[in-house]
C-alpha positions, 0 to 999 in steps of 0.5 A: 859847720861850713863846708866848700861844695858846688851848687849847680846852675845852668841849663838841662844837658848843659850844667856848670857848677858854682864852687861856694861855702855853705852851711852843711845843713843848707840843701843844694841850691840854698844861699851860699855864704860865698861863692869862690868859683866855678867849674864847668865838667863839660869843658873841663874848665875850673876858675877859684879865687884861691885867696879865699880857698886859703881863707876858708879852711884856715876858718874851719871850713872843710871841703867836699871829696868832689870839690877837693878833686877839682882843686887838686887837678886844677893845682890849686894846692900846689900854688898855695901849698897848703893840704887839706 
């Protein structure tokens, strides 16, 4: 199963996140099927490509609770209006 969650990258204190789709089974920081975004928690700075966040799902991916928020509060749902 594919799942939408974030890998991290960056350095200590100064992380940013890299939204991808990943085999559940993968660890954290393994090779990523796609990556559709980042997030960056210290700016509060979100950039997706919301076609394949529309792609992804309609192929059975699921998405994280913490991915799902970062959408949501990026109003990525309202501008596809699809909910997962």
């Amino acid at each position: 199963m594919v799942k939408l969650r974030l890998k991290r990258y960056g350095r200590k204190q100064r992380t940013t996140y890299r939204i991808i789709a990943i085999d559940v089974q993968s660890r954290r920081e393994g090779k990523a099927i796609q990556e559709v975004g980042f997030y960056n928690p210290r700016k509060e700075q979100t950039q997706s490509d919301v076609s394949a966040i529309v792609y992804l799902p309609k192929r059975g991916a699921q998405t994280t609770e913490t991915v799902h928020d970062i959408l949501r509060r990026a109003k990525v749902f309202e501008q596809i209006e699809i909910y997962f």
